[in-house]
N, C-alpha and C positions, 0 to 999 in steps of 0.2 A: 292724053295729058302730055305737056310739053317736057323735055325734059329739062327747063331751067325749074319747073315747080316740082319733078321729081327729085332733083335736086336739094331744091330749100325741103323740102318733107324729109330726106333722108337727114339732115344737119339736125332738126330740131328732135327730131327721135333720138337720136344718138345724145345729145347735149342732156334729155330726160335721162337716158341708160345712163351715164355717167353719172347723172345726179342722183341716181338711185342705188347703183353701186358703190357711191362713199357710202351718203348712207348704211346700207349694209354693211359694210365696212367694220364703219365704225359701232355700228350697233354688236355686232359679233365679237367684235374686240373687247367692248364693254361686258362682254358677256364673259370673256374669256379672262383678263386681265381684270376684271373690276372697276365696279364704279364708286371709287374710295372705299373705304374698312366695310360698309354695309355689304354689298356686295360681293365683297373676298372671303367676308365669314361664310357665306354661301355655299362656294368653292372649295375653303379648305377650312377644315374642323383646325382649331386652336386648339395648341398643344395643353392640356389638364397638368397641374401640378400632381398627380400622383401618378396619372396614366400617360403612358409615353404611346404613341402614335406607332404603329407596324407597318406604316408605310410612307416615305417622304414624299413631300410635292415636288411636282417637278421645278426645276432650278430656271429661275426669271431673273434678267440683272433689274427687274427693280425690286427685288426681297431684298426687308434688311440683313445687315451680318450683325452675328452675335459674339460678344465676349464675355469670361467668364474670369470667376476667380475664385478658389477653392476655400473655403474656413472649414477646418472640421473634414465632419461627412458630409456637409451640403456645400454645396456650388450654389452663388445668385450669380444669376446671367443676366445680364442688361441689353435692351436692343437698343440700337444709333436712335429709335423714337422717344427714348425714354421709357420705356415701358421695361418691365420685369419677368423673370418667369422663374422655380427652384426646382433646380434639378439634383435628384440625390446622387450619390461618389459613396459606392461602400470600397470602406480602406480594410485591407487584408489585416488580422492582428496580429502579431510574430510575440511568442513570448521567448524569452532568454534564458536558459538553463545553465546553472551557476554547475561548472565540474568541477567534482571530488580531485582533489590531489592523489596520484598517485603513487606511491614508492617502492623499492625494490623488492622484486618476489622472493630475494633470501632474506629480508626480514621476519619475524613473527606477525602474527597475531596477536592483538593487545589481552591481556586475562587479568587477574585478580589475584592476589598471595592474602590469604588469611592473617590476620592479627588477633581475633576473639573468634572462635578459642584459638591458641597458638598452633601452628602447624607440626608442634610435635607432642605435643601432649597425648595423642592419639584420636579415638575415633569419640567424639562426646555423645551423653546419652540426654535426653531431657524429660520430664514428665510432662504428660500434658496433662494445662493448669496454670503451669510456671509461663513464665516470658523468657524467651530465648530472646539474647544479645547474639548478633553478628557483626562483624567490622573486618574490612580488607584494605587494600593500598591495589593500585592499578602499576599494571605492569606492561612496557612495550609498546606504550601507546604517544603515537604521532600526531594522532587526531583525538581530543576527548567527543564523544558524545554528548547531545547536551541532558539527555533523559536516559534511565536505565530501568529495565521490568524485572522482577525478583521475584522469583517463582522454585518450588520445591515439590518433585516429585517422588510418586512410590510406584517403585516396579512389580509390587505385590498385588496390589487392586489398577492399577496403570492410571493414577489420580495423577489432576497435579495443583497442587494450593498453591494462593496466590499471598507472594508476603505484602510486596509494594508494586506500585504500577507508576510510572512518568515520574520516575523519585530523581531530582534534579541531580545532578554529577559536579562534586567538588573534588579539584584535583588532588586533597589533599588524602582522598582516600572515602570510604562511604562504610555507614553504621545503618543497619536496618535492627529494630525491637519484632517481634511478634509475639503478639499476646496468644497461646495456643487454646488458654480457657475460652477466651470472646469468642474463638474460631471454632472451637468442638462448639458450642453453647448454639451456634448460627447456620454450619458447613450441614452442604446438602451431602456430602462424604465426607462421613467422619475421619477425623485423624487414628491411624492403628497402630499397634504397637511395632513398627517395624523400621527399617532403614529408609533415608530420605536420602536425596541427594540435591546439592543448589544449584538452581540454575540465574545467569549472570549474564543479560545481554542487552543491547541499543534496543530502546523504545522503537529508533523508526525501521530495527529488521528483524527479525523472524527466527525460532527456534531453527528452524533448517537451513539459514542460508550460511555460504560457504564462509570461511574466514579468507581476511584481505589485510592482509600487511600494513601494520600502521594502523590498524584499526578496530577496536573491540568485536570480538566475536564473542562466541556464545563460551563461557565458563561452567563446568560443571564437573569439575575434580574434588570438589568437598562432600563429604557425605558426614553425617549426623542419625542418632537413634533419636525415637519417640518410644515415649511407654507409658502404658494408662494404668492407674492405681487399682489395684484389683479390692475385691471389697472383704472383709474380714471374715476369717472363715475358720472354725475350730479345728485342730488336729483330727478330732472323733469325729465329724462328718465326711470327713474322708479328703482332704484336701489334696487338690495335684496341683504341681506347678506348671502351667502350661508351657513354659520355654525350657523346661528341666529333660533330663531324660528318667525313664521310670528305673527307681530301684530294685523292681522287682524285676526276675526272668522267666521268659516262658520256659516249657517245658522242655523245647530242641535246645535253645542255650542252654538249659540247665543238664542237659544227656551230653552237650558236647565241650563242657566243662570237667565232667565226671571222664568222659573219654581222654582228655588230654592228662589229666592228674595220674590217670591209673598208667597213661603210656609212658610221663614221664618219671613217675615213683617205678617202672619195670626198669625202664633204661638208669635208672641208678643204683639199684640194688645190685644189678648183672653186672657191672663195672664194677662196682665192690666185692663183689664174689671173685670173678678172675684175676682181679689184683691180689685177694689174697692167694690164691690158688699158683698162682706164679711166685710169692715172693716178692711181688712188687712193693706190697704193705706191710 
C-alpha cells in the first residue's frame, strides 16, 4: 500500500474517533448534568418538605440559589425558578421572670396584731357549736400578698384544721367566721377540748419557709381554747370533772399531811414551853 492511501485511511479514522468522542461526550454529560428537570430528578432526590436530605449534592454553578424569609416558625424559600419549598426554624422560647423586690435585712417580717378578741383580754375560750369570730390588722408589710391560708392547729393530737384557704387580702385588715359545729358535724378529726393556736400565712408559701423582710411570713402567736359540752350527768352517779383536779387523797398524801401537822403542832408547842420556862412570856 502506498503511503499516500496510508495516509488518507489514517485521516478518515481519526475524523470518526472524533466524531464519536463528542458524542460520548456529550452523552455522559447528559448523564451527569441532566437532560432538563427529567433527568436531574434521577440524579438527585428533591428536598421533601418534612424530611431534610443528610447529605448535599455536590455544588454545580448551574444549581439554582435560594432565598428565604422567616414568618413565625416557618421559613418559605423561594428558588430564582419560581418554585417553593418550607423549611421549619424552631425558635428557642425564653420566658421572663418578674423579681421580687427586695429590702433591708433589718427590717421585720410582715405578722398580724389581733383586734377580735382584743390582745389583752387574755387567752379566750370557745365552745364547740358556737362560731368563732377573728379579725387582725397586718403589721410591717411592704409587700401585701394577694391570698392568705388560715389554719389552726393542736399540739395535743398534732391536727391541723383548716379555717380559710386563698381568702383574698384587704389591706384594711382581714376577719375570718368559723363555724366549729359544721366542722365537728363533717371533720375526719374531731375538734377536742384543748389549746389551738392560729396560723397566718401567703397562699403562695409554705408553713416552713423562712421569713423575708417586707413580707408576710408565717404568724402564729395567738392561741385560743376549744371545749365540748359535756353531757348531763347526776351528782349520785358519780360525776368527775375531767380538767379538775380530784378532791380526794390517796393514801401517801393523806400519811404525809398527817406527818407535817404533827411536826408542825411539835415545833409550836416546844417554843411555847421554853418561852415560858425562860420568862420570855
Amino acid at each position: 500500500m502506498r503511503t499516500s492511501q496510508l495516509l488518507a485511511a489514517a485521516i478518515a479514522v481519526s475524523s470518526v474517533s472524533a466524531s464519536w468522542s463528542e458524542n460520548i461526550a456529550y452523552e455522559v454529560k447528559n448523564i451527569l448534568y441532566g437532560r432538563g428537570e427529567e433527568t436531574r430528578d434521577v440524579l438527585y432526590v428533591r428536598q421533601d418538605n418534612k424530611e431534610s436530605s443528610t447529605s448535599n449534592p455536590p455544588s454545580n454553578p448551574a444549581d439554582k440559589t435560594t432565598t428565604s424569609k422567616e414568618t413565625g416558625s416557618d421559613a418559605a424559600s423561594k428558588t430564582t425558578d419560581g418554585s417553593s419549598k418550607s423549611i421549619t426554624v424552631t425558635l428557642a422560647s425564653t420566658t421572663k421572670k418578674t423579681r421580687l423586690p427586695s429590702f433591708a435585712a433589718d427590717l421585720p417580717a410582715g405578722g398580724i396584731s389581733m383586734i377580735t378578741p382584743a390582745a389583752l383580754a387574755g387567752i379566750p375560750y370557745y365552745k364547740v357549736g358556737d362560731w368563732v369570730t377573728l379579725a387582725w390588722n397586718y403589721t410591717s408589710l411592704s409587700v401585701y400578698p394577694n391570698n392568705i391560708d388560715i389554719l389552726a392547729t393542736c399540739t395535743k393530737n398534732q391536727a391541723t384544721y383548716t379555717l380559710a384557704v386563698n381568702q383574698t387580702v384587704e389591706k384594711t385588715g382581714a376577719t375570718v367566721l368559723w363555724d366549729t359545729g359544721a366542722y365537728q358535724n363533717t371533720a375526719n378529726v374531731p375538734l377536742l377540748t384543748e389549746m389551738y393556736t392560729l396560723m397566718v400565712y401567703d397562699s403562695e408559701s409554705s408553713v416552713s419557709a423562712a421569713p423575708k423582710a417586707g413580707y408576710l411570713g408565717l404568724s402564729n402567736n395567738f392561741q385560743f381554747g376549744l371545749y365540748t359540752k359535756q353531757p348531763y350527768k347526776d351528782w349520785e352517779d358519780g360525776y368527775t370533772c375531767p380538767t379538775c383536779f380530784s378532791a380526794g387523797l390517796s393514801a401517801f398524801e393523806a400519811l404525809t399531811l398527817k406527818a407535817l401537822l404533827i411536826t408542825f403542832g411539835t415545833t409550836t408547842f416546844s417554843l411555847i414551853y421554853f418561852a415560858f420556862s425562860f420568862g420570855v412570856l
